[in-house]
FIDOLUM-642920 format. One record per residue (C-alpha): residue number from 1; residue in one letter; x, y, z. Coordinates in Angstrom, 1 decimal, always signed. Layout:
BEGIN
<site><i>NUM</i><aa>A</aa><X>X</X><Y>Y</Y><Z>Z</Z></site>
...
This chain:
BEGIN
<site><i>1</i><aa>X</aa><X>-14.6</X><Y>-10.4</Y><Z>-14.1</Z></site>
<site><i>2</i><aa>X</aa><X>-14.1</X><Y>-8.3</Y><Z>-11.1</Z></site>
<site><i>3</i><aa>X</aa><X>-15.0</X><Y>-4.6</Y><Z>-10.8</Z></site>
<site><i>4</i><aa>X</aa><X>-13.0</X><Y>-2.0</Y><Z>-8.5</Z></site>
<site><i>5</i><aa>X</aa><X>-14.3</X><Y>+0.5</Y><Z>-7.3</Z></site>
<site><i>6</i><aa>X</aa><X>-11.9</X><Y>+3.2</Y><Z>-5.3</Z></site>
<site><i>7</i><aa>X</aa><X>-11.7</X><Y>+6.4</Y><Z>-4.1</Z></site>
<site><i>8</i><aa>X</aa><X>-8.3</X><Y>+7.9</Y><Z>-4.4</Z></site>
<site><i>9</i><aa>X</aa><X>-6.5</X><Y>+10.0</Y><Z>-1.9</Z></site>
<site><i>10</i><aa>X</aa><X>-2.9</X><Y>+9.8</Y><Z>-3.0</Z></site>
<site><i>11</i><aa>X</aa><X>-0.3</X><Y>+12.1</Y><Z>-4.4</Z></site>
<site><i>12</i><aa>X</aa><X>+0.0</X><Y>+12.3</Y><Z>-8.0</Z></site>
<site><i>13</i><aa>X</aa><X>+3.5</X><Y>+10.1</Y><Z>-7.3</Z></site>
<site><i>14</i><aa>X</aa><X>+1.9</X><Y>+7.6</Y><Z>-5.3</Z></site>
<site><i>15</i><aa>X</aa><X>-1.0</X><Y>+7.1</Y><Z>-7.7</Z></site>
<site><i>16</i><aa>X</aa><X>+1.8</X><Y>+6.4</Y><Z>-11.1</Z></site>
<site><i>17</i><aa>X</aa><X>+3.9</X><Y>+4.0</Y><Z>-8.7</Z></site>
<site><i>18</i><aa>X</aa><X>+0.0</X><Y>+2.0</Y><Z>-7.8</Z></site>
<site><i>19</i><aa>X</aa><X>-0.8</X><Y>+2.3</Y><Z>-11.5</Z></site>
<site><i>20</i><aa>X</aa><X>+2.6</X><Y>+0.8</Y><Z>-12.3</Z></site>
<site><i>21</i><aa>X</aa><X>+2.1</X><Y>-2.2</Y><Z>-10.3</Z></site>
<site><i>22</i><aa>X</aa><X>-1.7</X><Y>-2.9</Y><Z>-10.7</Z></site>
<site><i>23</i><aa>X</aa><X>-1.1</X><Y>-6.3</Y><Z>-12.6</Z></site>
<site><i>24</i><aa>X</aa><X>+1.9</X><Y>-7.2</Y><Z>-10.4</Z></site>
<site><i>25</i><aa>X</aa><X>+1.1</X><Y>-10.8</Y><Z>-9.2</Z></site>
<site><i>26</i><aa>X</aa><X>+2.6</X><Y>-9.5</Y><Z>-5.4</Z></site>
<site><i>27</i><aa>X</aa><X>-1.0</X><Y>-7.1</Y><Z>-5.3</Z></site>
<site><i>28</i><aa>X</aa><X>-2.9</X><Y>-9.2</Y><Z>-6.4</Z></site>
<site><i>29</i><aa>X</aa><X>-2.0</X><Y>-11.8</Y><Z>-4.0</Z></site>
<site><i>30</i><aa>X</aa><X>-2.8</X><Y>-9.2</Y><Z>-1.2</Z></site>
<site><i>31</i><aa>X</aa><X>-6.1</X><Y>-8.3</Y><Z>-2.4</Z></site>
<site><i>32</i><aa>X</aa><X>-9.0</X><Y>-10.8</Y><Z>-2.1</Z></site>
<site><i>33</i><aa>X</aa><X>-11.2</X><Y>-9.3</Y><Z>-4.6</Z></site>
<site><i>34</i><aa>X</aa><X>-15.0</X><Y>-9.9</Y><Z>-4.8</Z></site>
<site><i>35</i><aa>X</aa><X>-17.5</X><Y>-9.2</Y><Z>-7.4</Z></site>
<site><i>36</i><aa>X</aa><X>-17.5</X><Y>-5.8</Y><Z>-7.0</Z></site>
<site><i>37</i><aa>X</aa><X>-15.6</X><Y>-4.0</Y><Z>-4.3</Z></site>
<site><i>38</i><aa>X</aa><X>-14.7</X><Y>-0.5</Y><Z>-2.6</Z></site>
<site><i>39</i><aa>X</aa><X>-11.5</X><Y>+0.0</Y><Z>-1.9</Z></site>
<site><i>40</i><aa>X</aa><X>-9.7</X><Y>+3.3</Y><Z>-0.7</Z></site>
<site><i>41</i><aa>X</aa><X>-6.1</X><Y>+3.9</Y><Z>-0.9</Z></site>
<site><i>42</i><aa>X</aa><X>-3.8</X><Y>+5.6</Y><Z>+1.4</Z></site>
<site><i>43</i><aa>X</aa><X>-0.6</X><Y>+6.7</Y><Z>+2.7</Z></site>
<site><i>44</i><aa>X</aa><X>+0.9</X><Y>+3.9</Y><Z>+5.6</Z></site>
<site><i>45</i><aa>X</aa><X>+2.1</X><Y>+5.6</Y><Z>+8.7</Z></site>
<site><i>46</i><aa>X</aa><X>+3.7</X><Y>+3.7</Y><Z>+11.7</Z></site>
<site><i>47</i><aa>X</aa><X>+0.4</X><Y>+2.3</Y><Z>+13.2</Z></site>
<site><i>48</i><aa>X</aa><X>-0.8</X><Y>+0.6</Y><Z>+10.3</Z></site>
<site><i>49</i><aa>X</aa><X>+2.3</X><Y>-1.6</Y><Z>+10.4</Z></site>
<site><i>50</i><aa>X</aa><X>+1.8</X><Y>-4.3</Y><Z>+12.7</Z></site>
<site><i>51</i><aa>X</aa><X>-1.6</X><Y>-4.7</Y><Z>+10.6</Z></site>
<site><i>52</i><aa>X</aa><X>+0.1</X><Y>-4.6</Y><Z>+7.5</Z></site>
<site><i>53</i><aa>X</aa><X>+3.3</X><Y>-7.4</Y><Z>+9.2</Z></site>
<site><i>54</i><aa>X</aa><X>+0.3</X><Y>-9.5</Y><Z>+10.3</Z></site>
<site><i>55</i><aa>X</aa><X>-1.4</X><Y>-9.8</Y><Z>+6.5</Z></site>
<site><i>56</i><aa>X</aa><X>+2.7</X><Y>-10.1</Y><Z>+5.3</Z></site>
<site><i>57</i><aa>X</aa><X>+3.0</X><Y>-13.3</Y><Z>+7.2</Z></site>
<site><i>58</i><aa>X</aa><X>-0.1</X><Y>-14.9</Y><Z>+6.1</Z></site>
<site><i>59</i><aa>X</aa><X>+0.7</X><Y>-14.0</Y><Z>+2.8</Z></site>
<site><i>60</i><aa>X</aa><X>+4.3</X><Y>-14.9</Y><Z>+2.4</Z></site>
<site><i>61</i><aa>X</aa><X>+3.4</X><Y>-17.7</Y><Z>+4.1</Z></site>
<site><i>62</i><aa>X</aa><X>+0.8</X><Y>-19.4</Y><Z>+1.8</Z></site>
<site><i>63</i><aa>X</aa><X>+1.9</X><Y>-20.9</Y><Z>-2.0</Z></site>
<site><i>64</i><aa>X</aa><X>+4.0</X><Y>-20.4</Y><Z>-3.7</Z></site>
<site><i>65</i><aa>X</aa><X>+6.4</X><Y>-18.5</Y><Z>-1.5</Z></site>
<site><i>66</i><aa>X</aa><X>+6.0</X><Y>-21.0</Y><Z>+1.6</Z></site>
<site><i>67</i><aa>X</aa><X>+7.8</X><Y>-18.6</Y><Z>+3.5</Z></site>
<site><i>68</i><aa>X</aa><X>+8.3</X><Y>-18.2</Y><Z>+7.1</Z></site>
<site><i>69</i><aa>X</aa><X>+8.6</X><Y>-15.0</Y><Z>+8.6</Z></site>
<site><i>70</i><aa>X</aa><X>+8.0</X><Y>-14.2</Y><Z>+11.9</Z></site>
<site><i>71</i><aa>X</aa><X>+5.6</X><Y>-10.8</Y><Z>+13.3</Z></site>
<site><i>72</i><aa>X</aa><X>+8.8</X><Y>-9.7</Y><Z>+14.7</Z></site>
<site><i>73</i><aa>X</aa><X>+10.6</X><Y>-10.0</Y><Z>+11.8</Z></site>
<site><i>74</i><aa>X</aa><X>+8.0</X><Y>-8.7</Y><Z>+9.2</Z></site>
<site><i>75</i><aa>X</aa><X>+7.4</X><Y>-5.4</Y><Z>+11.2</Z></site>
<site><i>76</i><aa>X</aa><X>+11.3</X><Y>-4.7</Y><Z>+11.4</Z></site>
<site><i>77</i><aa>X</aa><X>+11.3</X><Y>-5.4</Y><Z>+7.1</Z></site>
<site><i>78</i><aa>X</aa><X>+8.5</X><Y>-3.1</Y><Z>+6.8</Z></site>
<site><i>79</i><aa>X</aa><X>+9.6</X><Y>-0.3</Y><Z>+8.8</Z></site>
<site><i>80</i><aa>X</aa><X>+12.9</X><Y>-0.4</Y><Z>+7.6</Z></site>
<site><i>81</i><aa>X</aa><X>+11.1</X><Y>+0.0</Y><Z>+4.2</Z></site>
<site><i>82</i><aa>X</aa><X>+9.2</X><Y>+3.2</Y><Z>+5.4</Z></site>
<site><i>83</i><aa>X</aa><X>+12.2</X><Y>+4.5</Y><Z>+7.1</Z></site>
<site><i>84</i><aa>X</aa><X>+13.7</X><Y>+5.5</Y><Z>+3.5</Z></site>
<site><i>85</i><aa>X</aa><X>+13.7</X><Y>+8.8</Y><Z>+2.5</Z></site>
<site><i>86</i><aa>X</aa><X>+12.3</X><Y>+8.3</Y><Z>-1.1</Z></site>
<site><i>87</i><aa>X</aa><X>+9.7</X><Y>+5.1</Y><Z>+0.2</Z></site>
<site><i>88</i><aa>X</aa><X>+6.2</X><Y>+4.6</Y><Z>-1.2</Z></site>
<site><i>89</i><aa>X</aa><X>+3.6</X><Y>+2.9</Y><Z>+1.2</Z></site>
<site><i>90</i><aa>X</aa><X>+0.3</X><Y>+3.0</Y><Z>+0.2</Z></site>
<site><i>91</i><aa>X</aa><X>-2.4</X><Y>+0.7</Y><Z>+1.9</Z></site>
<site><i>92</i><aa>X</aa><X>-6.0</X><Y>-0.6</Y><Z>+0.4</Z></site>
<site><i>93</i><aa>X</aa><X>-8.8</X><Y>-0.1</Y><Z>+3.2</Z></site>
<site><i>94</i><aa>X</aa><X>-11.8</X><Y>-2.6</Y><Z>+2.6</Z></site>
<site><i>95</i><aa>X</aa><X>-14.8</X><Y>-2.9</Y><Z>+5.1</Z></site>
<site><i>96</i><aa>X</aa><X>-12.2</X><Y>-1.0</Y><Z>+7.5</Z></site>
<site><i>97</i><aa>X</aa><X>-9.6</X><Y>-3.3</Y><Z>+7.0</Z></site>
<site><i>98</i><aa>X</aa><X>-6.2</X><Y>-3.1</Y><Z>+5.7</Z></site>
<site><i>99</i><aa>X</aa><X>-6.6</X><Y>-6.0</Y><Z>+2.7</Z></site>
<site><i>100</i><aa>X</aa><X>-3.3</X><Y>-4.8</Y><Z>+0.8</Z></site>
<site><i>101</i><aa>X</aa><X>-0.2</X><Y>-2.7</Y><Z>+0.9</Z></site>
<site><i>102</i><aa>X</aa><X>+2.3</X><Y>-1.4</Y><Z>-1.5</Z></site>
<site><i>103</i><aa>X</aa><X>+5.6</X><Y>-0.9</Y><Z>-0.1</Z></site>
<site><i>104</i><aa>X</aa><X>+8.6</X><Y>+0.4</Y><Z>-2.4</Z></site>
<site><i>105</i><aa>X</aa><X>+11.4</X><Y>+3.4</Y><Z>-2.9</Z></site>
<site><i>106</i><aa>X</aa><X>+11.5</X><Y>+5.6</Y><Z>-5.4</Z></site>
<site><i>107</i><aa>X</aa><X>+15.2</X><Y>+5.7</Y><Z>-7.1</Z></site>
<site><i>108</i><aa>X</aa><X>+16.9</X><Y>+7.1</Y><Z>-10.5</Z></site>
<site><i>109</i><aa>X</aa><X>+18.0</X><Y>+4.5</Y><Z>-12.6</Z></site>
<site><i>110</i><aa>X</aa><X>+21.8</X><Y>+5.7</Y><Z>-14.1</Z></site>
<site><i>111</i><aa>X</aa><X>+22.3</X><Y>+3.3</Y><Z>-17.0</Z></site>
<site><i>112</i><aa>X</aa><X>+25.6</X><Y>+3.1</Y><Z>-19.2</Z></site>
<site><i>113</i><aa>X</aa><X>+25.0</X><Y>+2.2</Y><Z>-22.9</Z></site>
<site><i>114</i><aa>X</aa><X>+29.0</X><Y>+0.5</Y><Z>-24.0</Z></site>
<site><i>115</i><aa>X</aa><X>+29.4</X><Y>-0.2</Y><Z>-27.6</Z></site>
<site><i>116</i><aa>X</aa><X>+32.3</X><Y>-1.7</Y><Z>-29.2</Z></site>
């Protein structure tokens, strides 16, 4: 079983949204995880994102998605994603490296409960 080890630098908001998604199959496909493994976590800005396009790619582009995306075409999803006014990036540092991201917008839900 694999331990993590991580130091946290995040907002209280960003650390519920990474909570949320911990078991999500999409992280764990971006993080390669060893025995036992440091990790910090922090907010994306602009020039982490051809780093963060370039691990999209090789990710989206393995099984099972099978996907072809082009850099070009990755970088232009991902900004558009940190272009939102209510976006969550978050990136996992390992040995210096970007090994995972987090990419996601915070909205309210309006739900309308109809009974008959």
């Amino acid at each position: 079983m694999a331990r993590i080890s991580a130091e946290i630098t995040l907002t209280e908001k960003q650390e519920q949204v990474l909570r949320l998604f911990s078991n999500s199959r999409t992280i764990s496909a971006h993080l390669k995880l060893r025995a036992t493994i440091l990790m910090t976590y922090s907010s994306i800005d602009e020039d982490d994102l051809v780093s963060c396009s370039e691990l999209y790619v090789a990710t989206f582009g393995e099984s099972p998605w099978n996907e072809e995306w082009s850099l070009e075409d990755a970088f232009e999803r991902l900004s558009d994603f940190l272009a939102c006014p209510k976006s969550i990036a978050i990136k996992a540092i390992y040995d210096g490296n970007i090994c995972g991201f987090l990419f996601g917008e915070l909205s309210n839900i309006l739900a309308l409960h109809i009974t008959t």
